[in-house]
C-alpha positions in Angstrom: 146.3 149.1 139.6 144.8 147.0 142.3 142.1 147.5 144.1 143.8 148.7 147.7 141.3 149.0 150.6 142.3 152.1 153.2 143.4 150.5 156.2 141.8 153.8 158.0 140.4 157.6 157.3 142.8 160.6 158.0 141.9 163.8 160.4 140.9 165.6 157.2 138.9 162.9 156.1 141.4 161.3 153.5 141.5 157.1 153.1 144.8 156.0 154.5 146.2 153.4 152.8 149.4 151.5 152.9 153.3 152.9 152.2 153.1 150.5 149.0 149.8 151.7 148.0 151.2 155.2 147.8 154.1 153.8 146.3 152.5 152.4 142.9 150.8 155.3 142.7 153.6 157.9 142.1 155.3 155.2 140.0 152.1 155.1 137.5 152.0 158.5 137.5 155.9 158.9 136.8 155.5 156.4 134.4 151.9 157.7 132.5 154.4 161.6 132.7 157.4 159.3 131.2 159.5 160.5 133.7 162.8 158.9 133.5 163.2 157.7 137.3 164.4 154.5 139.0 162.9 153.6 142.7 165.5 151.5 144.5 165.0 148.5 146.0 166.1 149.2 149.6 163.2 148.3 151.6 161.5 145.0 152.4 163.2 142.4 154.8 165.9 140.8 153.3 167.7 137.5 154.7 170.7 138.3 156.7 173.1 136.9 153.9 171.8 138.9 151.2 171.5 141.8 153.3 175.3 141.7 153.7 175.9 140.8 149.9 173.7 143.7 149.0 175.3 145.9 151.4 179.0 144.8 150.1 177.5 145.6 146.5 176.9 149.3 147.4 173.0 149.2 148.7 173.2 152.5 151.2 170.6 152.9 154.3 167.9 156.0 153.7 168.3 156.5 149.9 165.5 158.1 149.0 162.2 155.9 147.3 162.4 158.1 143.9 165.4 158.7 142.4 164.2 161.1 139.3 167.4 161.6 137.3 165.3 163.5 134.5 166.1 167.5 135.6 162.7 169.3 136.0 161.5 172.1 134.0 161.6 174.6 137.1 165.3 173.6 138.6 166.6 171.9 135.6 168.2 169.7 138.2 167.4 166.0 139.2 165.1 164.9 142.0 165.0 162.9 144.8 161.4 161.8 146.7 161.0 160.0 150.2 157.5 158.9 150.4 155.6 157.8 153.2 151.6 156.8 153.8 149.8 159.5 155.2 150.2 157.9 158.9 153.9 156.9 158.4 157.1 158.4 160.6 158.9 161.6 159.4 161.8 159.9 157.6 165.1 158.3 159.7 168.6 159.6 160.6 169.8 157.5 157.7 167.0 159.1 155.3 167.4 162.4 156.0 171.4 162.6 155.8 171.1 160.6 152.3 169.1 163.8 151.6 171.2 165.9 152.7 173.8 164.7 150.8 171.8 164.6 148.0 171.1 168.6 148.2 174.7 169.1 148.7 174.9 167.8 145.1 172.9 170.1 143.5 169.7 167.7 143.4 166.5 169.1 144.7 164.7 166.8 147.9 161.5 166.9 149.1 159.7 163.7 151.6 155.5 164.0 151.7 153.1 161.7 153.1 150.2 160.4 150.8 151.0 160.4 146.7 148.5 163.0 146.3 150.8 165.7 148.4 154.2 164.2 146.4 152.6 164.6 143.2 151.3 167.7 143.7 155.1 168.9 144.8 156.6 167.1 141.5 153.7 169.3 138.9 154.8 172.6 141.2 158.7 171.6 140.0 157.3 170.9 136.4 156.8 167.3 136.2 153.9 166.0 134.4 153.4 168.1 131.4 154.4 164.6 129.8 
């Protein structure tokens, strides 16, 4: 992975590093677990007209950063993960009703700031014995 510098050093003494940092860093370890997972492409700024094209195509506000359609060994159901840096907002409107929605169809939700808390949260569900 590349070399990210914190940008800062948490209350408890943690580096803080970027929302893409944390990013690459679930998606290694989903990927070093072979989870079967996709992690959607709605972020980044997009030009207005393909913002609109995406949007026509089905692209919905606040899905969730992992989608993890392989079911866990605890809930033997699929999971969805909103990640943010350890400095970053609590997750929108939009984010949190996707969620919601989400729950409401049997999957199992969870947001955490820093991969080190998500991951954590994904081995207590049973992800990771690879």
């Amino acid at each position: 992975m590349r070399n990210y510098r914190a940008r800062g050093i948490s209350k408890d003494g943690r580096p803080i590093f970027d929302e893409t940092h944390e990013h690459c860093v679930v998606a290694e370890w989903l990927d070093a677990n072979k989870v079967f997972y996709a992690h959607p492409a709605n972020g980044e700024w997009r030009h207005p007209v393909t913002a609109k094209k995406l949007k026509r195509m089905g692209v919905k506000a606040g899905c969730p950063d992992f989608l993890i359609f392989q079911p866990s060994g605890a809930h033997n159901k699929p999971t969805a993960l909103e990640l943010k840096a350890l400095d970053g907002r609590a997750p929108s409107v939009d984010q949190v009703a996707f969620m919601a929605g989400l729950e409401l169809c049997g999957w199992v939700i969870g947001w955490h700031r820093g991969a080190d808390t998500a991951i954590k949260w994904l081995e207590t569900l049973g992800y990771g014995g690879r």
